[in-house]
C-alpha positions in Angstrom: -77.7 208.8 171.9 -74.6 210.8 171.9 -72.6 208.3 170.6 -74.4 207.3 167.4 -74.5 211.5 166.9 -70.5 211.2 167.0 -70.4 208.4 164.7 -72.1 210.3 162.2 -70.5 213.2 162.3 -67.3 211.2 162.1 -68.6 209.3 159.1 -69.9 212.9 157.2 -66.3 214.5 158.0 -64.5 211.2 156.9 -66.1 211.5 153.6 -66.3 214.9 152.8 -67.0 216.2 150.0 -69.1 212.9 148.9 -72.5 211.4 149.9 -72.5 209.8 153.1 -75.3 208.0 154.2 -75.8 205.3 156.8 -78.3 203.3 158.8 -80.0 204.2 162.5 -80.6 201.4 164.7 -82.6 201.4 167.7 -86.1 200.4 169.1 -89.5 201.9 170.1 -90.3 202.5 173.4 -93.7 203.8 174.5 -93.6 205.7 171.6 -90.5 207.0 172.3 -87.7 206.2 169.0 -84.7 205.5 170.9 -81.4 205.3 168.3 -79.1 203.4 170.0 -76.7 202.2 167.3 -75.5 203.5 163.5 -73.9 202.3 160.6 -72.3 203.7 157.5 -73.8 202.4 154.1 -70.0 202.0 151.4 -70.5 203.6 148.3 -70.6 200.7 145.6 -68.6 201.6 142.8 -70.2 200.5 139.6 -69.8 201.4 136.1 -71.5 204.6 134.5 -71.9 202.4 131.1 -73.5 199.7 132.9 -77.5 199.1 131.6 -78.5 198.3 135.3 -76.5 200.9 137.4 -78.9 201.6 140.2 -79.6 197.4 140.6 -76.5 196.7 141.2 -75.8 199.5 143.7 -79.2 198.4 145.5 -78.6 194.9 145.5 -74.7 195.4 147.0 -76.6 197.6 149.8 -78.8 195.3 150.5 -76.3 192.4 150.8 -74.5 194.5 152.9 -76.9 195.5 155.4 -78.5 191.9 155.5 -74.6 190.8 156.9 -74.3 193.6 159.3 -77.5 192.5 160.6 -76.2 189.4 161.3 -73.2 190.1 162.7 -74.6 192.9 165.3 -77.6 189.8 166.4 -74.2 188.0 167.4 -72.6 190.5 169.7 -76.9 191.2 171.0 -77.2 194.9 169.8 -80.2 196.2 168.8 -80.2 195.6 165.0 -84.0 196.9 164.3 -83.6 199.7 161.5 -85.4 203.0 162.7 -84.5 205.2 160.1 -81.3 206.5 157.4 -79.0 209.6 157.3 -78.0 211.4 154.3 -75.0 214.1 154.1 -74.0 216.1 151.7 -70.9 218.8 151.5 -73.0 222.3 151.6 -76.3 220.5 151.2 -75.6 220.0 147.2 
């Protein structure tokens, strides 16, 4: 879908130069992957010194994706995750 292309490219410029990465949403149809929807994941800011760094960050992901679930199911949009983007500024 057009839209969720815009969306993207609207997140990537929005964060420039840092990661940006996000979720596709969509469904399967006759094996056909339509992405219908998309979603930005927020970088969780956690601290460097911390023993459990990349827990943390997982589990504030996760948490966040289980409520955006939630909250597209209540406006009925497709909320079956297809796949993930990943952006980078000059692929580094």
């Amino acid at each position: 879908d057009g839209l969720v292309l815009l969306n993207i490219i609207k997140h990537c410029t929005e964060t420039l130069p840092r990661l940006a990465s996000g979720s596709l949403l969509g469904l399967d149809v006759d094996s056909h992957l339509e992405v219908t929807n998309s979603f930005p994941t927020p970088e969780v800011e956690v601290d460097p010194e911390a023993p459990n760094n990349s827990a943390t960050q997982d589990a504030a992901t996760n948490a966040y994706n289980m409520e955006m679930d939630k909250l597209l199911k209540d406006i009925n949009v497709d909320c079956n995750h297809v796949g993930f983007y990943r952006a980078t500024y000059l692929g580094s």
